[in-house]
N, C-alpha and C positions, 0 to 999 in steps of 0.2 A: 373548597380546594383552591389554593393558589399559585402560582409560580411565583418564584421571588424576580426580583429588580437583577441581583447579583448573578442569580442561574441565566436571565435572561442576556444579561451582558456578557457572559463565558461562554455562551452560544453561540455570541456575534462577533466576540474574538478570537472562537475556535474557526469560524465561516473564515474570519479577514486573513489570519494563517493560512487558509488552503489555498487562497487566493496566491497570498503573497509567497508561500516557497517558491511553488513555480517561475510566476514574473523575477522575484527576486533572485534566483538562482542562475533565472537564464539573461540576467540584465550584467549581474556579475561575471559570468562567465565570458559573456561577450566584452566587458570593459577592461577585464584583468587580462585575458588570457588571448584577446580577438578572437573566440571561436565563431563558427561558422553558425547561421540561425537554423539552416538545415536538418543537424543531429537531435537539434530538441524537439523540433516537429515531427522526425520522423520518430522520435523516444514518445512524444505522446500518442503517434496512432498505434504504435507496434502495442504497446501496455493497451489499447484500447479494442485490439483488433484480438490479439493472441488471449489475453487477460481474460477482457470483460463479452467480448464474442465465442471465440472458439472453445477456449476452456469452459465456459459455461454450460456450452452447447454439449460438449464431454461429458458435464457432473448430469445436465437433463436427462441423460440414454442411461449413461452408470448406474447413478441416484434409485431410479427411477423401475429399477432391473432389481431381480431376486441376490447378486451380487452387491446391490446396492444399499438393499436390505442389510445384509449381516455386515456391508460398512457402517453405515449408519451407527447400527445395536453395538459396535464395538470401541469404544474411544481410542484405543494402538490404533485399530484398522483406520477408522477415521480420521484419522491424525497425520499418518502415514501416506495416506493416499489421498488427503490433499495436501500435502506439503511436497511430493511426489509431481504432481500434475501442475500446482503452481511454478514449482522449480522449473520443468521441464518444457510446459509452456513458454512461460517470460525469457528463460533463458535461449532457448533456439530461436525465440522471434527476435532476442537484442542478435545474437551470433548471425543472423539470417542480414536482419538488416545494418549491422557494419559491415559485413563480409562482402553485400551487392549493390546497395544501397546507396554508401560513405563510403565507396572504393575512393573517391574523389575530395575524400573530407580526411583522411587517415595522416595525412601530413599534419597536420596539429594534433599533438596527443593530447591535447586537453580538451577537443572535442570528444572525447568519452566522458568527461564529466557535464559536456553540456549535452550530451546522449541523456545521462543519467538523469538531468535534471528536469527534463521533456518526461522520461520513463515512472521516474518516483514522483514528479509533477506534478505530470496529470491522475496519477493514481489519488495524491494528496488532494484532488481538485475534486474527483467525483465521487469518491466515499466520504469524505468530511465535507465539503460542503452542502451536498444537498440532505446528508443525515442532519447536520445542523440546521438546514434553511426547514425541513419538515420539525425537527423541537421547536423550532420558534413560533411557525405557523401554527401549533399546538398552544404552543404558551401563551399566544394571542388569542387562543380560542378559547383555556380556560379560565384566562384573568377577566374574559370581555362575558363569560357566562355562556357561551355557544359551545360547549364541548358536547354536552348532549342531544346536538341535532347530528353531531357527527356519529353518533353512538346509535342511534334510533336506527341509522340507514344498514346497521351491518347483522346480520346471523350472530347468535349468540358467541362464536365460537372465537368467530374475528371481534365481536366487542369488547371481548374478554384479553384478549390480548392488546390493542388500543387502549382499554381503560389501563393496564398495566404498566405502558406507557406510560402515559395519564398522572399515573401516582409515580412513576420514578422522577416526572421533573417537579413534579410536586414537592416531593419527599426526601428527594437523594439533595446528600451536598452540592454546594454549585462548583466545586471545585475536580465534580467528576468530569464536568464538560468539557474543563480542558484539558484532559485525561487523552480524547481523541488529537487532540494536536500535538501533546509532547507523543504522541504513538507514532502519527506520521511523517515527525523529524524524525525520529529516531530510523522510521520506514526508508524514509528520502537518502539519510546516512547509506544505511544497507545497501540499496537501488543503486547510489553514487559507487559505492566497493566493488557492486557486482559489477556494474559495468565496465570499470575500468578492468578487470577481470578477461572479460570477454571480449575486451577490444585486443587485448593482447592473442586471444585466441582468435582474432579476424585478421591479425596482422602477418600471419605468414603461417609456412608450411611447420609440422611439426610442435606447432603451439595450442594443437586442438585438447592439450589439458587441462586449459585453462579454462575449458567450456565447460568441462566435466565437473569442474572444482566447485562453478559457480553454481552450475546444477546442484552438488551438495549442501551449498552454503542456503541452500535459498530454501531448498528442501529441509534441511535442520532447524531452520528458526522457524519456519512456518508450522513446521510439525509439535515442534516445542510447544510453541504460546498454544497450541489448539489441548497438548495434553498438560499444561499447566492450568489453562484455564479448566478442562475436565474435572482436574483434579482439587476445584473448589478453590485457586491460588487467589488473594485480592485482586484489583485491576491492577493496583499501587504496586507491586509486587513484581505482575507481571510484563509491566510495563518499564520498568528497572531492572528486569533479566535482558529484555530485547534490547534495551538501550546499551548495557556492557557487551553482546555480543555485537549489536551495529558498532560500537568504537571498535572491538576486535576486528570484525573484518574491515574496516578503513582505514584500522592502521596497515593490515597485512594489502590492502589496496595500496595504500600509500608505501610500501614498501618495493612493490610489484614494480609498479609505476615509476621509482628514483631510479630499480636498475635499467627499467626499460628506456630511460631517457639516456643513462650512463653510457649502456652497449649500442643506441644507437646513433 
């Protein structure tokens, strides 16, 4: 068993992607538009704190519950109720922290896209890169012959699931690896619609629809890919449904957005 040259290289250009949207995003926004460095700091920790903290801590009680159970066993339920709680998470921590946060940042409306780029960012940062930095250290392991000292240490049950691993970098095309990077542009897209979104809903009284909407939006896509992929759809597939619906909502962001600069 080998890992290729080419998989190994689409590993580390999916890594320098994760890297670079963030920096990238937030180096542009501050050059084109002056935004404040603020909104994307506080866009990485809210995604990190509501995200990858609290909503976790949710699915651990849920999951984990006889409730949890018949979500699991059912792909709607599952689908629904975490596309549900992702929405509803990310969304009130962006709405939480423009609203209290970047009372002080709201005078540049283009700091919602350097919010966004903090929020999709970091998400882009800590799912793809360290999923890529463990294929690598993997693929280091099988080309050098040390894959099965990693194998010896685990219960049948996790070895069996590592050697599976194991055989998809071995086996799969190398061009699934950058499968995760074109997913987290497309991600970062979405992230950039929602939040201008809900900046419009931080920005005054009577605009709290706009929170509601992004709750939906967040909720639809997340729920989608979970019951397309259920439903056996390729990656290729389903990674060109999220992409049409991320340009949909960035266009309908970017439409949001001309009139809210128009009327104000």
């Amino acid at each position: 068993m080998r890992v290729s040259e080419l998989t190994m290289l689409f590993i580390a250009v999916s890594m320098l992607v994760s890297v670079a949207i963030p920096v990238g995003l937030c180096i542009f926004c501050r050059k084109k538009w002056k935004c404040d460095f603020l909104p994307f700091w506080v866009g990485c920790g809210v995604m990190f704190l509501f995200a990858f903290v609290l909503e976790q801590g949710v699915h651990a009680v849920v999951l984990s519950s006889a409730a949890g159970n018949a979500i699991k066993g059912n792909l709607w339920l599952y689908a629904l109720y975490g596309g549900l709680m992702a929405g509803l998470f990310e969304e009130t921590g962006r709405l939480t922290a423009m609203k209290f946060l970047l009372k002080k940042n709201r005078g540049n409306s283009h700091n919602a896209l350097m919010y966004g780029a903090g929020h999709g960012g970091f998400e882009a940062f800590f799912i793809l890169f360290f999923a890529m930095l463990n294929n690598l250290i993997y693929s280091v392991m099988i080309n050098s012959g040390n894959a099965g000292l990693l194998l010896q240490e685990l219960d049948a049950a996790n070895a069996a699931i590592l050697q599976s691993a194991f055989d998809t970098l071995a086996n799969a095309s190398p061009f699934l690896f950058l499968a995760g990077a074109f997913e987290r542009v497309c991600a970062v897209v979405a992230q950039l619609a929602l939040s201008v979104l809900v900046w419009q809903a931080a920005s005054g009284k009577g605009k709290i629809g706009w929170y509601f909407l992004a709750v939906f939006l967040h909720f639809a896509l997340d729920a989608a890919a979970v019951l397309l992929s259920g439903y056996g759809l390729s990656a290729v597939v389903i990674e060109l449904v999220v992409c049409v619906v991320a340009v949909g909502y960035a266009l309908l962001a970017w439409r949001v957005f001309q009139k809210s600069r128009a009327a104000g």
